[in-house]
VOTORRO-843827 format. One record per residue: residue number from 1; residue in three letters; x negated, y, z negated of N, C-alpha, C in turn. Coordinates in steps of 0.02 Angstrom, whole numbers. Each point is the difference from the previous one (the first is absolute). Layout:
residues N
+-----+------+--------+--------+--------+--------+--------+--------+--------+--------+--------+
: pos : code :    nxx :    nyy :    nzz :   caxx :   cayy :   cazz :    cxx :    cyy :    czz :
+-----+------+--------+--------+--------+--------+--------+--------+--------+--------+--------+
: NUM :  ala :      X :      Y :      Z :      X :      Y :      Z :      X :      Y :      Z :
...
+-----+------+--------+--------+--------+--------+--------+--------+--------+--------+--------+
***
This chain:
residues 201
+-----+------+--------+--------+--------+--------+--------+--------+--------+--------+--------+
: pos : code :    nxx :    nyy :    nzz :   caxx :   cayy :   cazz :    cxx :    cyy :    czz :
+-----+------+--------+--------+--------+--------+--------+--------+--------+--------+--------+
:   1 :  unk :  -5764 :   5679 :  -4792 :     28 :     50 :    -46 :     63 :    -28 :    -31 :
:   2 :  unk :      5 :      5 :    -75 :     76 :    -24 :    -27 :     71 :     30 :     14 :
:   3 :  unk :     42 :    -18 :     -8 :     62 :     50 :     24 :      4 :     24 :    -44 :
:   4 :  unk :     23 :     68 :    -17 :      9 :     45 :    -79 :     86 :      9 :     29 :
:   5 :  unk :     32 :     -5 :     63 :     69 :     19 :    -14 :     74 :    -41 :    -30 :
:   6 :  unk :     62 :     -5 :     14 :     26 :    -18 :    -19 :      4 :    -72 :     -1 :
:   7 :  unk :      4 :    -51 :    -75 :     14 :    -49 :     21 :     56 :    -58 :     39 :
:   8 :  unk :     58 :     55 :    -22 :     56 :    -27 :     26 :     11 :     12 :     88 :
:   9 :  unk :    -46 :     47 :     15 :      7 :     14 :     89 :    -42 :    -23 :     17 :
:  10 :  unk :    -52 :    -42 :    -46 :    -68 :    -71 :     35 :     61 :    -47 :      1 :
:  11 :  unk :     54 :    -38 :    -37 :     10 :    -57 :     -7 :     74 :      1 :     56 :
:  12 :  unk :     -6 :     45 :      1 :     68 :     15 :     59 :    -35 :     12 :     66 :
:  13 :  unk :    -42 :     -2 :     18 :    -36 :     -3 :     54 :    -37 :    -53 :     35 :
:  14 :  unk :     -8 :    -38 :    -72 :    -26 :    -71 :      9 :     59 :    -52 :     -8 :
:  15 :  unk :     51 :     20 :    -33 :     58 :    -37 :      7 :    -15 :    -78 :    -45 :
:  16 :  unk :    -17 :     31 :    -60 :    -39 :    -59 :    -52 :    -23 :     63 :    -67 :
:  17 :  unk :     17 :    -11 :    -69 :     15 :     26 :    -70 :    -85 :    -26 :     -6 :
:  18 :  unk :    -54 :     76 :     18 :    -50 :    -14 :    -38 :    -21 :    -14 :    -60 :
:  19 :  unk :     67 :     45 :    -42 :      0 :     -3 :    -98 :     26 :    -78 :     14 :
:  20 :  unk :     15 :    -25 :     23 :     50 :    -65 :    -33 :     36 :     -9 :    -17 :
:  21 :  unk :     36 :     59 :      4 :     77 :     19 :    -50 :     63 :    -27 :     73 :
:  22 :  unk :    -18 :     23 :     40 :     48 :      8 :     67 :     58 :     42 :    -15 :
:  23 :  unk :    -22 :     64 :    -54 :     55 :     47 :     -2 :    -28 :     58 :     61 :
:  24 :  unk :    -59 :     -2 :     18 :      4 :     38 :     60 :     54 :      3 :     68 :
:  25 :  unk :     27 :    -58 :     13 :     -3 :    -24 :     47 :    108 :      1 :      3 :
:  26 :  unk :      2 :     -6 :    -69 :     71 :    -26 :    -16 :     53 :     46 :     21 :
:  27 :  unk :     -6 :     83 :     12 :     37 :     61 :     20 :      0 :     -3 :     82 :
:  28 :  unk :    -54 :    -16 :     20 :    -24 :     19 :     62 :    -47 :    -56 :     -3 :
:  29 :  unk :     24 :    -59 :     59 :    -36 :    -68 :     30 :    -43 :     14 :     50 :
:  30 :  unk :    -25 :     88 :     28 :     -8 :     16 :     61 :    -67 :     35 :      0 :
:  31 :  unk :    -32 :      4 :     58 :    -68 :     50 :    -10 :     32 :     87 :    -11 :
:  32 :  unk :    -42 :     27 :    -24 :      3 :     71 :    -25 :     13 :     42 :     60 :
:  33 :  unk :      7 :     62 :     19 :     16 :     29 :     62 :     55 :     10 :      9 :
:  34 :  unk :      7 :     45 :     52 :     67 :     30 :     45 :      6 :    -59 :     30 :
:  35 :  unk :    -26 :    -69 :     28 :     51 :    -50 :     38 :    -53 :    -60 :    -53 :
:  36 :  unk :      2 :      4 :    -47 :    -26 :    -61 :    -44 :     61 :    -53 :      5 :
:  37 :  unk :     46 :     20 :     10 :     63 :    -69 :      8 :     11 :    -26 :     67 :
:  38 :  unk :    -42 :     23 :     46 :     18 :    -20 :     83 :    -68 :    -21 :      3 :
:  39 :  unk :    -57 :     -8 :    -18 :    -62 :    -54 :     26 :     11 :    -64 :     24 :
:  40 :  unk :     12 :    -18 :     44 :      9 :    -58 :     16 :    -38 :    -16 :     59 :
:  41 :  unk :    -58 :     -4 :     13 :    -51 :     -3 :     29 :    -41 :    -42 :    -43 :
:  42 :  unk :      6 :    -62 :     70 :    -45 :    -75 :    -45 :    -64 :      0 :     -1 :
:  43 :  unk :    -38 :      8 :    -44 :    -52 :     -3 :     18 :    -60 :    -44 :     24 :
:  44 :  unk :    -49 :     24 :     11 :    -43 :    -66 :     37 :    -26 :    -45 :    -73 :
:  45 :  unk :    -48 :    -69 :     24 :    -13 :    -44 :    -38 :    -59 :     21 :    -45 :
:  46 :  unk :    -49 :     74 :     46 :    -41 :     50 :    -61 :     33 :     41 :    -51 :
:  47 :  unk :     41 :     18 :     71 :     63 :     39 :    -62 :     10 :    -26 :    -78 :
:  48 :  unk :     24 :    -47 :      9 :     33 :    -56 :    -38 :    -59 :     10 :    -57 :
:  49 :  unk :    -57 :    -28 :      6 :    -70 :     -6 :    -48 :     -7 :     50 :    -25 :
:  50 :  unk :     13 :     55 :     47 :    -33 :     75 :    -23 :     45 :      0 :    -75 :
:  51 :  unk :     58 :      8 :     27 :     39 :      0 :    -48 :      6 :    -50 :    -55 :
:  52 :  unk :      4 :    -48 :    -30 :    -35 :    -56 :    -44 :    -67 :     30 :    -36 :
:  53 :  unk :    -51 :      2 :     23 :    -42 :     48 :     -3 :     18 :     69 :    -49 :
:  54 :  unk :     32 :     28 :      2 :     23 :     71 :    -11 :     49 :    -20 :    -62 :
:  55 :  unk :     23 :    -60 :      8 :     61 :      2 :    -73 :    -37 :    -20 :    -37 :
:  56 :  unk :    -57 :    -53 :      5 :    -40 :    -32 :    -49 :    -55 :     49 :    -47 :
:  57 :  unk :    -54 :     55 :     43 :    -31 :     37 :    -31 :     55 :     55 :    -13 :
:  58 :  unk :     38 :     19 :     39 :     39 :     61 :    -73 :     42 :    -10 :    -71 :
:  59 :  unk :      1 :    -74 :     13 :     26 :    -34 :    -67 :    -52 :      8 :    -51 :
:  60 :  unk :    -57 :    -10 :     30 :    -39 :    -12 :    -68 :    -47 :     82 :     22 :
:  61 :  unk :     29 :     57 :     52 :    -42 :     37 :    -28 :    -61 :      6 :     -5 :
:  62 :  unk :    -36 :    -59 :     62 :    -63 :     24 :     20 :    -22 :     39 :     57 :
:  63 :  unk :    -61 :     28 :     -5 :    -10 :     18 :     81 :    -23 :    -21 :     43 :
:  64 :  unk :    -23 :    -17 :     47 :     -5 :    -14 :     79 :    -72 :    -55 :    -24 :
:  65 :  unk :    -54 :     49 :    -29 :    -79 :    -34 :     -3 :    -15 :    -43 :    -61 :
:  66 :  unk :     61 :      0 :    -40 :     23 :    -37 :    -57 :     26 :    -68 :     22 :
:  67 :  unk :     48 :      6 :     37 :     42 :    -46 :     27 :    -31 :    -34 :     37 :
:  68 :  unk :    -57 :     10 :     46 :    -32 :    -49 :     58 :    -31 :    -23 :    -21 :
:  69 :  unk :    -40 :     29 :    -63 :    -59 :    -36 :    -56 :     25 :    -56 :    -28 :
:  70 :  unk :     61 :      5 :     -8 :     33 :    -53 :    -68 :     20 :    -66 :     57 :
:  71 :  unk :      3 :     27 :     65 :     25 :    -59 :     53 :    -49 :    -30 :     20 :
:  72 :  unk :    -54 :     29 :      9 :    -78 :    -43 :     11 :     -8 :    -26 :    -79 :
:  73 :  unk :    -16 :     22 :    -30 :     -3 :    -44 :    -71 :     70 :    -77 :      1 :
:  74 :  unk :     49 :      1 :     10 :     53 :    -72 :      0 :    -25 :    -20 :     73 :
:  75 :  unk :    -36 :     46 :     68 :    -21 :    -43 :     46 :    -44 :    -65 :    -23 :
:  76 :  unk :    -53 :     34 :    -47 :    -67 :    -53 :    -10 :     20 :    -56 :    -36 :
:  77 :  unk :     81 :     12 :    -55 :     18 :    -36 :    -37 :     25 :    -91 :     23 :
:  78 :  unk :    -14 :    -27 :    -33 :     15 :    -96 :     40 :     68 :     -3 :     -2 :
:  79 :  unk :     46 :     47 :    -29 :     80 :    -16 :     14 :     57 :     40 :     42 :
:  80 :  unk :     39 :      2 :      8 :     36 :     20 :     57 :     -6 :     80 :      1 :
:  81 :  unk :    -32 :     26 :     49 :     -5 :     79 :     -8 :     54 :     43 :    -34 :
:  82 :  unk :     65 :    -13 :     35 :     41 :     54 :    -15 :     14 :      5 :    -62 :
:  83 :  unk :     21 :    -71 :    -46 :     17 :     -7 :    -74 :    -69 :     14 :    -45 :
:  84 :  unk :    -63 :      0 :     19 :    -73 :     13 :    -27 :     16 :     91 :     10 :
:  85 :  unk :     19 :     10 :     49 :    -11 :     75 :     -1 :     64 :     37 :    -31 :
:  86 :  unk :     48 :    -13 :     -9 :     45 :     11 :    -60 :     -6 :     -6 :    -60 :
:  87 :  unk :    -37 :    -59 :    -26 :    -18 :    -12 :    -68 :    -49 :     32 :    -13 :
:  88 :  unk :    -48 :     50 :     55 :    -55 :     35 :    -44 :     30 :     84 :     -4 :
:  89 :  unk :     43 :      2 :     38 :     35 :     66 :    -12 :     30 :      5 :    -73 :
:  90 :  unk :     27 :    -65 :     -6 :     44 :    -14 :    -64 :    -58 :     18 :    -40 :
:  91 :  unk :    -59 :    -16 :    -12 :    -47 :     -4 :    -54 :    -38 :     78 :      4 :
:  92 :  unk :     10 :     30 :     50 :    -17 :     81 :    -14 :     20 :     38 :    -81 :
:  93 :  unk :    -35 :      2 :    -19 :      6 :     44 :    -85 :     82 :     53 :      6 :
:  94 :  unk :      5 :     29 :     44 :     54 :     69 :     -4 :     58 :    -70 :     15 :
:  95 :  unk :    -11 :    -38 :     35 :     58 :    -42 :     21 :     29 :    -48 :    -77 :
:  96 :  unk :    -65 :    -24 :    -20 :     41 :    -32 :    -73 :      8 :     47 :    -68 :
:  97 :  unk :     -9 :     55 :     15 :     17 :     39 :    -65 :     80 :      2 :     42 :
:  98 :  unk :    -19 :     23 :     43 :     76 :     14 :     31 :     61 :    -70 :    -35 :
:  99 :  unk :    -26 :    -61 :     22 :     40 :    -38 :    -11 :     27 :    -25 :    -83 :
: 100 :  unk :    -70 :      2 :    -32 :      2 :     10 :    -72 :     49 :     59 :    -43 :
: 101 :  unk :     30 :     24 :     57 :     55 :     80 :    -31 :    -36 :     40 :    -23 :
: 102 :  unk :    -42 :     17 :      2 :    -40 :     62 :    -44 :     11 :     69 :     52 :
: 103 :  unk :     20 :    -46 :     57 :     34 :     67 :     42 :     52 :    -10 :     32 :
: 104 :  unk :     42 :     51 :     36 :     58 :    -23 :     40 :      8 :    -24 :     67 :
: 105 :  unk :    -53 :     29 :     24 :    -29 :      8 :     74 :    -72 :    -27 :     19 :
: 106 :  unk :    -26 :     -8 :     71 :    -70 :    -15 :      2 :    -48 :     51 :    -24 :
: 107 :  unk :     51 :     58 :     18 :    -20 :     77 :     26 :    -24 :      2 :    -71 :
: 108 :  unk :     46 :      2 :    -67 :    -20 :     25 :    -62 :    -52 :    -56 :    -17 :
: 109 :  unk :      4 :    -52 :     12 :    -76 :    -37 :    -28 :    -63 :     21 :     30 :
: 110 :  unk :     -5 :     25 :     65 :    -47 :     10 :     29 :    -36 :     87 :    -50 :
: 111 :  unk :     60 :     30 :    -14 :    -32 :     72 :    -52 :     -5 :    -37 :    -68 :
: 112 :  unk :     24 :    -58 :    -32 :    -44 :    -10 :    -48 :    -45 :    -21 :    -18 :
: 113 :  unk :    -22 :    -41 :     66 :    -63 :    -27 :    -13 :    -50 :     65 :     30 :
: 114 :  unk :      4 :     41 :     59 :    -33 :     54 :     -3 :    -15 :     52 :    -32 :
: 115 :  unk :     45 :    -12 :    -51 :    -12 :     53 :    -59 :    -29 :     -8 :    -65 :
: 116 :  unk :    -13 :    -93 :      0 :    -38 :    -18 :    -42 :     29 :    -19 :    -50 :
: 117 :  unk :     69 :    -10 :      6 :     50 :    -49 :    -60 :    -28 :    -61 :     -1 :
: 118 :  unk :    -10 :    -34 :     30 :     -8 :    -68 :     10 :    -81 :    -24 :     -9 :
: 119 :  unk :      2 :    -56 :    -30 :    -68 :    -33 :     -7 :     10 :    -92 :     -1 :
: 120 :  unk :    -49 :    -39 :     47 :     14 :    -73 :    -10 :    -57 :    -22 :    -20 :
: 121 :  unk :      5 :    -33 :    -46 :    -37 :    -51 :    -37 :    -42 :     41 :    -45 :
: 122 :  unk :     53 :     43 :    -12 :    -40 :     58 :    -79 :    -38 :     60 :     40 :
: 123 :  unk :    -17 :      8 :     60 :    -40 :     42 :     28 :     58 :     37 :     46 :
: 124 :  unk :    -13 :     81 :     15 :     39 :     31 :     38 :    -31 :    -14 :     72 :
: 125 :  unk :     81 :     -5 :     30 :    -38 :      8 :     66 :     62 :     43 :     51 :
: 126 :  unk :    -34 :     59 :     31 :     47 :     44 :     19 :      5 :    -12 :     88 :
: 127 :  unk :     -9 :    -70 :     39 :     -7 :     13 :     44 :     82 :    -69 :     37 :
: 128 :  unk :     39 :     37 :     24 :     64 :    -43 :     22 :    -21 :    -53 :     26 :
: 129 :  unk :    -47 :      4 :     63 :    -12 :    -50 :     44 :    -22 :    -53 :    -41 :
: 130 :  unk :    -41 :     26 :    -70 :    -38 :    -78 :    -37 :     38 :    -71 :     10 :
: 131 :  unk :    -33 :    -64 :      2 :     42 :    -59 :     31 :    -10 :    -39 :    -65 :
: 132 :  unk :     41 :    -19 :    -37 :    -11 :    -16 :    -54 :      3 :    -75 :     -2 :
: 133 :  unk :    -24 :    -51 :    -44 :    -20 :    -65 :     19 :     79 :    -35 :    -68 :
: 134 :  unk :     -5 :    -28 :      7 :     59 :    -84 :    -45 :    -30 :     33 :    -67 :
: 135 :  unk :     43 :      5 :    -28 :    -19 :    -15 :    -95 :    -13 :     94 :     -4 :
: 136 :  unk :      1 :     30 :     19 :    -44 :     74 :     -4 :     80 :     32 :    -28 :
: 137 :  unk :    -17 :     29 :    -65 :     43 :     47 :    -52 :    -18 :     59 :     31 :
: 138 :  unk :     87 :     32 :     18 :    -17 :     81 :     23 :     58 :     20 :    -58 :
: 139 :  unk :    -35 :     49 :    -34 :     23 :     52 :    -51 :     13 :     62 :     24 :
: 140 :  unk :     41 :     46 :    -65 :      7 :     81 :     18 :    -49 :      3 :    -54 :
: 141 :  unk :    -47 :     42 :      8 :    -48 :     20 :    -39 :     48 :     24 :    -91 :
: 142 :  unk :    -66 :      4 :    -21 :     42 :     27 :    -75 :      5 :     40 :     -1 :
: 143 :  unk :    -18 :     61 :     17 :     12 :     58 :      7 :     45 :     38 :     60 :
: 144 :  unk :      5 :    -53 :     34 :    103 :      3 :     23 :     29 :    -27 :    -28 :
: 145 :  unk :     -2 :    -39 :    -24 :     74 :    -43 :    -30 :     72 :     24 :    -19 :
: 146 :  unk :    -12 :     73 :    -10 :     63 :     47 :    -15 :     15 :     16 :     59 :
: 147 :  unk :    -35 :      1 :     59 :     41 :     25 :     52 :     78 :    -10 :     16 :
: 148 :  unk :     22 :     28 :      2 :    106 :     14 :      5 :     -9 :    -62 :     66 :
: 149 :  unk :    -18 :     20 :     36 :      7 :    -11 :     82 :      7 :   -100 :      4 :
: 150 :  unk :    -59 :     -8 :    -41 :      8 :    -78 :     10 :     29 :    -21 :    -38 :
: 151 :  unk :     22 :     19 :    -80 :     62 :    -33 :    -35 :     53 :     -5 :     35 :
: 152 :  unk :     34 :     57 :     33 :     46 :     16 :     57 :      2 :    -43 :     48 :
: 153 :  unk :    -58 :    -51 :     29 :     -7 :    -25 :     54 :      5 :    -78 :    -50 :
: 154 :  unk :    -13 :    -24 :    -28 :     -4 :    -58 :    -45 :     79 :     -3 :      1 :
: 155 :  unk :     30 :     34 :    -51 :     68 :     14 :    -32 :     44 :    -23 :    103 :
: 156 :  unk :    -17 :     34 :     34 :     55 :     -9 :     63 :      8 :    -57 :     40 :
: 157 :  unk :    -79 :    -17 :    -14 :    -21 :    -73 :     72 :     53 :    -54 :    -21 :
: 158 :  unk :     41 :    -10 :     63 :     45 :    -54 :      9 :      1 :    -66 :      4 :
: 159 :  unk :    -60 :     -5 :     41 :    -40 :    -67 :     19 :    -77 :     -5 :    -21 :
: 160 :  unk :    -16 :    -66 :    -36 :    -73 :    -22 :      9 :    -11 :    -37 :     53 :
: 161 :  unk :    -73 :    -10 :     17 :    -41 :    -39 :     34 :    -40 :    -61 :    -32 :
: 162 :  unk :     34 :    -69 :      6 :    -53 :    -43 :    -28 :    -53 :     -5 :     -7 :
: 163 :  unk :    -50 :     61 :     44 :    -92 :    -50 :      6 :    -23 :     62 :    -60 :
: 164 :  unk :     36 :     33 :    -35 :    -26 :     69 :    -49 :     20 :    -25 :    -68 :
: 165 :  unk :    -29 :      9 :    -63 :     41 :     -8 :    -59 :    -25 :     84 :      2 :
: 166 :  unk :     65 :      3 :    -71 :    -12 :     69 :    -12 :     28 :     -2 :    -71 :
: 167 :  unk :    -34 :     53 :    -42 :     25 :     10 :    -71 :      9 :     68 :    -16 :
: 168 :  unk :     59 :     10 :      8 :     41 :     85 :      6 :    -38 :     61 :    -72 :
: 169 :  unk :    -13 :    -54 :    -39 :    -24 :     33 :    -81 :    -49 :     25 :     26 :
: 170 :  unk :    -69 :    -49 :      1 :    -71 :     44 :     16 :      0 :      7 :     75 :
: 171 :  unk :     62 :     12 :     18 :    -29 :     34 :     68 :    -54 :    -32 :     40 :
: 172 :  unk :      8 :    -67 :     26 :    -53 :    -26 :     13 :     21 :    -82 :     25 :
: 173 :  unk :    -37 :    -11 :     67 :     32 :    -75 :     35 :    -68 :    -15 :     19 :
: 174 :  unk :     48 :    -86 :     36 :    -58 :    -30 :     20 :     15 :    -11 :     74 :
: 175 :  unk :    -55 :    -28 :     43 :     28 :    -13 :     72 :    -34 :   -102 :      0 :
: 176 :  unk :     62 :    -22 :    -20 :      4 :    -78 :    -44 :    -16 :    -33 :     83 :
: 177 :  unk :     14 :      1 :     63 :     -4 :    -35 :     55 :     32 :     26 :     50 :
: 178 :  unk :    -40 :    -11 :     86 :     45 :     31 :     53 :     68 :    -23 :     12 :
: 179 :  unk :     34 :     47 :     37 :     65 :      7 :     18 :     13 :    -83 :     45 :
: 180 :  unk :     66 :    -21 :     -7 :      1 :    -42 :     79 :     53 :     34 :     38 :
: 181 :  unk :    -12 :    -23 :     46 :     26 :     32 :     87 :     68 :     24 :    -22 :
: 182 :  unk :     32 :    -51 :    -18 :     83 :     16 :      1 :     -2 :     43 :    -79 :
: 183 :  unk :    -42 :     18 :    -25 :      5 :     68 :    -40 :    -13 :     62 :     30 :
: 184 :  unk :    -19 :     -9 :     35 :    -16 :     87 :     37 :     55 :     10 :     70 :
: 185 :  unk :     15 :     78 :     -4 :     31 :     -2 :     61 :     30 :    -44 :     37 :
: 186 :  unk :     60 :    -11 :     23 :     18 :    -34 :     64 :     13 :     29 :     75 :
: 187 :  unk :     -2 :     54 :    -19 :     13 :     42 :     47 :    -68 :     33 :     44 :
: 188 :  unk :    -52 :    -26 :      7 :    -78 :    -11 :     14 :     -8 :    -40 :     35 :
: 189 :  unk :     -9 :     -3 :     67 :    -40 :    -58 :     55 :    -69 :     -6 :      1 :
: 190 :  unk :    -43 :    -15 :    -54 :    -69 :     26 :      3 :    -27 :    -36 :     64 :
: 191 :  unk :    -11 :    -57 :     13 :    -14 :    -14 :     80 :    -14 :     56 :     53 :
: 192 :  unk :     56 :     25 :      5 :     -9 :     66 :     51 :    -27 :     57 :    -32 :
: 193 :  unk :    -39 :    -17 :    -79 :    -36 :     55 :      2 :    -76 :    -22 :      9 :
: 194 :  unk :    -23 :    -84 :    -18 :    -42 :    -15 :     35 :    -14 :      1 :     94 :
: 195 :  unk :     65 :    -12 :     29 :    -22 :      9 :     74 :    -13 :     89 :     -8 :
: 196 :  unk :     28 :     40 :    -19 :    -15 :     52 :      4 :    -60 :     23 :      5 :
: 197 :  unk :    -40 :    -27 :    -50 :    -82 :      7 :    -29 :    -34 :    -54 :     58 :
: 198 :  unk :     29 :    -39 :     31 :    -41 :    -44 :     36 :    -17 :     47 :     65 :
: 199 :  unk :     46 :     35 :     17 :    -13 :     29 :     66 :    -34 :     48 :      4 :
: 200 :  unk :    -13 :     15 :    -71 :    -86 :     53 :    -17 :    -37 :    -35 :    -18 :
: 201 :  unk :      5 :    -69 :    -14 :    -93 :    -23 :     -2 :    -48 :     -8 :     62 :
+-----+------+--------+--------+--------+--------+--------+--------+--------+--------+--------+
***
């Protein structure tokens, strides 16, 4: 099941800025709660995974049968699991509109492509999870293009991402090549999210 509640009391609990902003985190460095500032209880070496685990899919906002799918898919893959299974999260449709600015959040890309703003390679496709391949153009349909919401989101984005071109006019990018390692996250041990998954195969 996805989390629908607050994002700033996910990223203070996980003690890691799911948005990426790390303004969650910047008031209050501490978990949420009446003793969120006194946890100090180490946890074990599952612990540890569980958690890794938990910052990685609420970043990108998948759920549970989403997430184990996409880890057996970079299992079968010939290159190093953990960076194979990051780069196909990266290539999730809601994830590169997201990055392309057409939204602010994962959260708002994931309602535009469910709502049918979005179409790649000239054809709509309303489904987030879609895994989209190198070279594949994702658009806002023409009949959004006025939407307020993503000019708003274009106009604010602070930072790009090298592996996306994007052309702010027609509303409309490309996904030019995958991410490398030291572009994504640093704050991610994916390793321990492969032992994680190992101790359920």
């Amino acid at each position: 099941m996805r989390y629908t509640g607050s994002d700033w009391k996910r990223s203070r609990r996980l003690g890691f800025s799911t948005l990426e902003t790390n303004k969650e985190l910047q008031k209050r460095p501490y978990g949420p709660g009446q003793h969120g500032a006194n946890r100090k209880k180490k946890p074990s070496e599952y612990g540890k995974q569980l958690v890794e685990k938990q910052k990685l899919r609420q970043m990108y906002g998948v759920n549970e049968r989403q997430f184990r799918r996409l880890f057996m898919l970079a299992l079968r893959s010939k290159e190093v699991t953990g960076f194979a299974f990051m780069k196909l999260l990266e290539s999730r449709l809601d994830n590169l509109v997201y990055r392309m600015g057409f939204a602010r959040t994962r959260k708002g890309a994931r309602q535009l492509v469910n709502h049918g703003h979005v179409e790649v390679n000239g054809k709509k496709v309303d489904i987030p999870s879609y895994l989209c391949s190198l070279n594949d153009v994702i658009a806002i349909r023409e009949n959004s293009k006025d939407m307020k919401v993503v000019k708003e989101s274009l106009e604010s984005i602070a930072t790009k991402v090298g592996w996306v071109e994007v052309d702010a006019e027609k509303l409309c990018g490309k996904y030019i090549r995958e991410p490398e390692r030291n572009e994504l996250t640093q704050q991610i041990t994916e390793s321990q999210i492969v032992e994680y998954y190992n101790r359920k195969l």
